[in-house]
N, C-alpha and C positions, 0 to 999 in steps of 0.2 A: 345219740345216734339218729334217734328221729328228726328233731331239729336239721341234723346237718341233711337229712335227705329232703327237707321241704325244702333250706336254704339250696341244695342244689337244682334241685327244682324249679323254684323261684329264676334261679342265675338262666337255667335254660331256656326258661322260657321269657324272660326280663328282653330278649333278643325283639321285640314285640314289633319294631319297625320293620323286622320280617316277616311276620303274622299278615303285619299292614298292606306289606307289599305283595302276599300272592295272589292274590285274586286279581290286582291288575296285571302282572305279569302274565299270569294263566288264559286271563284273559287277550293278550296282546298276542301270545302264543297260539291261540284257537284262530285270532285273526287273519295268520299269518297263512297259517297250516292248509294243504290242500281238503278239498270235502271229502276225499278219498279216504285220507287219514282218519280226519275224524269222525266219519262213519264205520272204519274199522277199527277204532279205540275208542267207543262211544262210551262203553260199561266203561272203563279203567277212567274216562277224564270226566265222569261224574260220579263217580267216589272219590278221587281227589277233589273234586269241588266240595262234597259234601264234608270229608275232612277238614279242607280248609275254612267251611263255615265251624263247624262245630270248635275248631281250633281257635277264631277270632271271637267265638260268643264266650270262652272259658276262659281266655288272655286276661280279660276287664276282672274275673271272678278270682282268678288266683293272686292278682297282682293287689286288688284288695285282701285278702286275706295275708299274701304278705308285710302287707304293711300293719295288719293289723296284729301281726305276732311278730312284728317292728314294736309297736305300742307295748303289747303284754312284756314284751322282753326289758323294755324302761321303763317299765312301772314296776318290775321284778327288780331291778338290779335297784330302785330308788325305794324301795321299802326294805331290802337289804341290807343298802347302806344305812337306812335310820335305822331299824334294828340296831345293827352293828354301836352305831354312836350311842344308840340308848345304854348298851349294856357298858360301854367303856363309860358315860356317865357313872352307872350304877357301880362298878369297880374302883372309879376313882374318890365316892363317896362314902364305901366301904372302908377303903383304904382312908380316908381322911378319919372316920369315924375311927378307927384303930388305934390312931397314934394319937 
């Protein structure tokens, strides 16, 4: 369960070329915009700025962590699998020993 909420997590946020692109868009948008506007949306379009920093400083930090429970999870499934082969050794040796 948990897995799959970081994997989706991950997936959400994996969008990262959108991350990349708001602040010049935001930016491109502020350019455009009369002063009027933007003096009457001053509070709202600097909390969306400050969002979107805090959104591009966390992107690099989870996308590392994704990968790195990318790693745990194949180093999980690769000692599994030895496991696994050791004990069919050990059964087939068992079994030799018997007969």
């Amino acid at each position: 369960m948990f897995e799959s909420k970081i994997l989706f997590s991950c997936d959400y946020l994996s969008c990262s070329f959108i991350v990349l692109l708001l602040p010049a868009e935001l930016h491109k948008l502020l350019e455009d915009a009369p002063l009027p506007f933007i003096m009457q949306h001053a509070a709202r379009i600097s909390s969306v700025r400050k969002r979107i920093t805090f959104i591009m400083q966390h992107a690099a930090r989870i996308s590392s962590v994704r990968k790195r429970i990318t790693s745990l999870n194949s180093l999980l499934k690769s000692i599994r699998e030895r496991q696994r082969v050791e004990k069919e050794t050990e059964t087939k040796k068992v079994n030799d020993v018997k007969r």
